[in-house]
N, C-alpha and C positions, 0 to 999 in steps of 0.2 A: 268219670264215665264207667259204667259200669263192666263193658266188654275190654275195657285198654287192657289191663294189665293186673296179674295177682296180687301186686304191690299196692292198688286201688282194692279191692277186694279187702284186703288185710289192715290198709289205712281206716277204713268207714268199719270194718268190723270191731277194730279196737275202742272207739266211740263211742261205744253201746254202754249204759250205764247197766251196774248191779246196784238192784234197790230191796233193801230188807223186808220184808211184813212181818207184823208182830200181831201176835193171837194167842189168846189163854190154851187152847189146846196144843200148838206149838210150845211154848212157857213152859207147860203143866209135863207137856213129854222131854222138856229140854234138851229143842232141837232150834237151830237158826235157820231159819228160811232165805235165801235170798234169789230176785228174780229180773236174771240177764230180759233187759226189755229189748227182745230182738222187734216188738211190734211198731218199734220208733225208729226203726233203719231207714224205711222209707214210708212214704204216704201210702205208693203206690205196690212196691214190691217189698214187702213187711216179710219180717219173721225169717223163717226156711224159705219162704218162696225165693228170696233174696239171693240164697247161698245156693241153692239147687239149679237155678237157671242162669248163675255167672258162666259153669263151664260150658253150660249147651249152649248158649248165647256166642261166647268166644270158638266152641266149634264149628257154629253153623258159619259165622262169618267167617271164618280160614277157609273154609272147603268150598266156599263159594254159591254158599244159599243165599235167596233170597227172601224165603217162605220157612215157616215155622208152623208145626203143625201138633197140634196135641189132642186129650181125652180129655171127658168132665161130667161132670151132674149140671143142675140149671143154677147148683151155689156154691159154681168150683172154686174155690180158691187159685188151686193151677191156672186154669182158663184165665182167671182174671188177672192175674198178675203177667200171663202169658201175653195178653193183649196188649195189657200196657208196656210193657218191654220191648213188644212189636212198637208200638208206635212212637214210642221213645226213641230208641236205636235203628230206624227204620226196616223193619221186617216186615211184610206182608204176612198176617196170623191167621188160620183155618182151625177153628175146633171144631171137633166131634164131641158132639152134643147126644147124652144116654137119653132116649125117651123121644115119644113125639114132639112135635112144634107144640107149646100151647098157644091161643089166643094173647096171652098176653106175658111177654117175655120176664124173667125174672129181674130184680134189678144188678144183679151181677152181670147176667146174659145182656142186658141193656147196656152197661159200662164198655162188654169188649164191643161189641157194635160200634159204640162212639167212638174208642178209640179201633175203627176199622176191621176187627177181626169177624170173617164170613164163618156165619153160622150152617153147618150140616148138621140133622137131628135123623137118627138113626134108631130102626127097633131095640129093643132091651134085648134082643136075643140075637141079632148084628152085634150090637156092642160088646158082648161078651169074647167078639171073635177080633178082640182089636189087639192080638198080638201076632194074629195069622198074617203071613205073608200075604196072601192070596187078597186080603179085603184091603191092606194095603196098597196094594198094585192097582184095587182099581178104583182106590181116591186118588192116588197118583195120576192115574190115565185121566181119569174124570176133571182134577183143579190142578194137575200140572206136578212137577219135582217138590220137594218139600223137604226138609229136615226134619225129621220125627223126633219128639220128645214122648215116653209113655206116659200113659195117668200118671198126675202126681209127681212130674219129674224123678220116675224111679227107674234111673240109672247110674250107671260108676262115674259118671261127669256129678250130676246131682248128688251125689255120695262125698264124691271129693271137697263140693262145696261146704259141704256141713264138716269134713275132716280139717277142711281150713278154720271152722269156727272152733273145731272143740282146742285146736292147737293155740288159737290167739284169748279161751276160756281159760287154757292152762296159765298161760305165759298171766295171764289179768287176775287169776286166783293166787297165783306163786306156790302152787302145791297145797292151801288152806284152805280143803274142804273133804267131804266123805263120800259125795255122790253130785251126779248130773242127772236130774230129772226132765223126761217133756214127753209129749202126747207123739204116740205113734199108729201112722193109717197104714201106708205100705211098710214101711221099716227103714226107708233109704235114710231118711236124716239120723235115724238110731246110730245104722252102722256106720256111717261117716263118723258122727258124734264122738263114738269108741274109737274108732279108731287115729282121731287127732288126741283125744286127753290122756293121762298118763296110764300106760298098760295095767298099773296095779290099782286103781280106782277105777269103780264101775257105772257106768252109763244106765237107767232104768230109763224104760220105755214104757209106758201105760198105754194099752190096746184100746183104743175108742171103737172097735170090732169087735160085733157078737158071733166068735168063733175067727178063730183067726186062722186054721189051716195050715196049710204050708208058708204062713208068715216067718216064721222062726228059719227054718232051712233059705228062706228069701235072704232072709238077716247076714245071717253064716256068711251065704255066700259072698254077699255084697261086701263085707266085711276082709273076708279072706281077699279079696279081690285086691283091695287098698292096704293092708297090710303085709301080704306076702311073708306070713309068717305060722308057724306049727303052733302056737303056744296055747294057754288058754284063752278062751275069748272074753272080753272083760264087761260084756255088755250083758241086760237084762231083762225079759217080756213079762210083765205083771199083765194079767187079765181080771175081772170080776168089776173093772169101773167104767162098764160099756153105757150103763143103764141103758138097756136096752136093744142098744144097736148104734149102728152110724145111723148118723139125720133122724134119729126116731123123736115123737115127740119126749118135753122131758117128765121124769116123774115128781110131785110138790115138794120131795125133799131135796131132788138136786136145784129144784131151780129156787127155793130158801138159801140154799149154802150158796148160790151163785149171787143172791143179791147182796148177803150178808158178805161173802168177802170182799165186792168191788165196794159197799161202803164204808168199809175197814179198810183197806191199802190202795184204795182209790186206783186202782189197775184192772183197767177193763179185761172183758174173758171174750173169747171167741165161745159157740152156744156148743160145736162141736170135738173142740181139740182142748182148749186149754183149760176150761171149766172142768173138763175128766179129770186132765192131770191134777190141778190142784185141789179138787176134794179126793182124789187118790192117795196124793200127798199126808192131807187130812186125815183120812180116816184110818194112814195106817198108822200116823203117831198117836192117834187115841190107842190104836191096839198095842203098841208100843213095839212097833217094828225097827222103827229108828232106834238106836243105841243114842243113851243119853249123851251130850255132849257133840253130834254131830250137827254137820254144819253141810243141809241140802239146797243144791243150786237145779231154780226149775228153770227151763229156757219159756221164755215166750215168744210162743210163734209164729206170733201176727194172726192173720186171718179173719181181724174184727168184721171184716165186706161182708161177710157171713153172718153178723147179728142181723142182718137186713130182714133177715129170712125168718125169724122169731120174735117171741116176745121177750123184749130187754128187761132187767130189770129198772 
């Protein structure tokens, strides 16, 4: 079950296989690839969503909620795994949903439905005020007490989650490797990430954000948080493999390199997270960023519910 006990948390996390890919451009920079398939932890709560919403899930139940309540787009990944969580462990789910209702729901937005979760759709310029108290209070007033989770599961519980994966990463690597790669939107799985694997190996984050802001000092903090320590931070924000933006459409050469890798390692991409990271991966061993001889481990982070929304290869 997924709420008992960290020791469940830790059991299902060590289970995750590491599976190599192999590619002339990889070869040619002589580097080893290998990729933690967090997207097979579960059907339903894949990837990060899995380790982000262990510790909100075991808070809300302590403190005596009954309702869970989050933020999304209409191809959240959060929301959806949020729902099913809810219906799994018995939680009544509320998402706030960015944007009007459309006519016809997306199929993510269809899934939490099914599995029970009440759709609010909110202006793009409400939405933006989803960390004020004030608009909180009066979803509150409006559908009752709730346990809030933010967009994206980003907070120091959802942090923690990912700090248990990079520690049960370590213990499954035994120290034989050079880097931890994976696609980062708000930062929270980064800094967990860093702060479970070993302080002197560094955690790389590729920004799927065109302009990331105040993500870095986000990072920092979240990090500082779960480490409680002066030292240096061991983590890292790569920008320039946004192609474009979040959710933007893609451009003919990333969605080539996305067909061509799931035909070559047979390991499906999400259209927004994991497709970045690995032609990030890609394009910096052409340039020869990786040091010969190193041995880079990418997480994957679930999220396939999301191909829904594009064209697949």
């Amino acid at each position: 079950m997924l709420i008992d006990s960290a020791d469940d948390l830790c059991d299902i996390a060590r289970k995750v296989p590491l599976q190599q890919v192999e590619h002339k451009i990889l070869t040619d920079a002589g580097i080893e690839l290998l990729v933690r398939r967090d997207d097979l932890v579960d059907a339903e709560l894949s990837g990060n969503k899995f380790y982000k919403l262990f510790f909100n899930l075991r808070a809300a139940r302590e403190q005596g909620f009954n309702t869970l309540s989050s933020f999304g787009g209409a191809y959240s990944n959060h929301l959806h795994a949020l729902a099913a969580a809810g219906n799994r462990y018995g939680f009544n789910t509320l998402g706030v949903v960015r944007g009007e209702r459309p006519s016809h729901l997306s199929p993510t937005l269809r899934d939490a439905v099914a599995w029970g979760m009440q759709l609010v759709f909110v202006s793009r310029m409400d939405y933006q005020r989803k960390s004020e108290p004030e608009l909180i209070a009066e979803f509150q007033s409006r559908y009752g007490d709730f346990y809030l989770i933010p967009e994206g599961g980003a907070n120091v519980a959802g942090a923690r989650g990912m700090q248990a994966l990079g520690r049960i990463l370590e213990h499954q690597l035994k120290g034989d490797y050079t880097a931890v790669c994976m696609a980062s939107g708000t930062g929270t799985s980064l800094a967990g990430l860093a702060a479970g694997i070993d302080r002197e190996k560094p955690a790389i984050g590729f920004s799927v954000l065109k302009g990331e802001g105040g993500l870095g000092n986000s990072i920092s903090r979240t990090y500082r948080q779960l480490c409680d320590s002066h030292g240096a931070d061991n983590w890292r924000l790569i920008s320039g493999f946004h192609a474009g933006g979040y959710g933007k459409k893609h451009p003919e050469y990333l969605s080539q390199f996305w067909q061509e890798f799931e035909r070559a390692s047979g390991i499906p991409l999400d259209p927004i997270y994991t497709l970045k990271l690995f032609w990030g991966i890609y394009s910096l061993a052409q340039q020869g960023y990786w040091p010969r001889g190193s041995r880079i481990v990418a997480l994957h982070s679930g999220g396939l519910q999301g191909r829904r929304g594009f064209m697949c290869p």
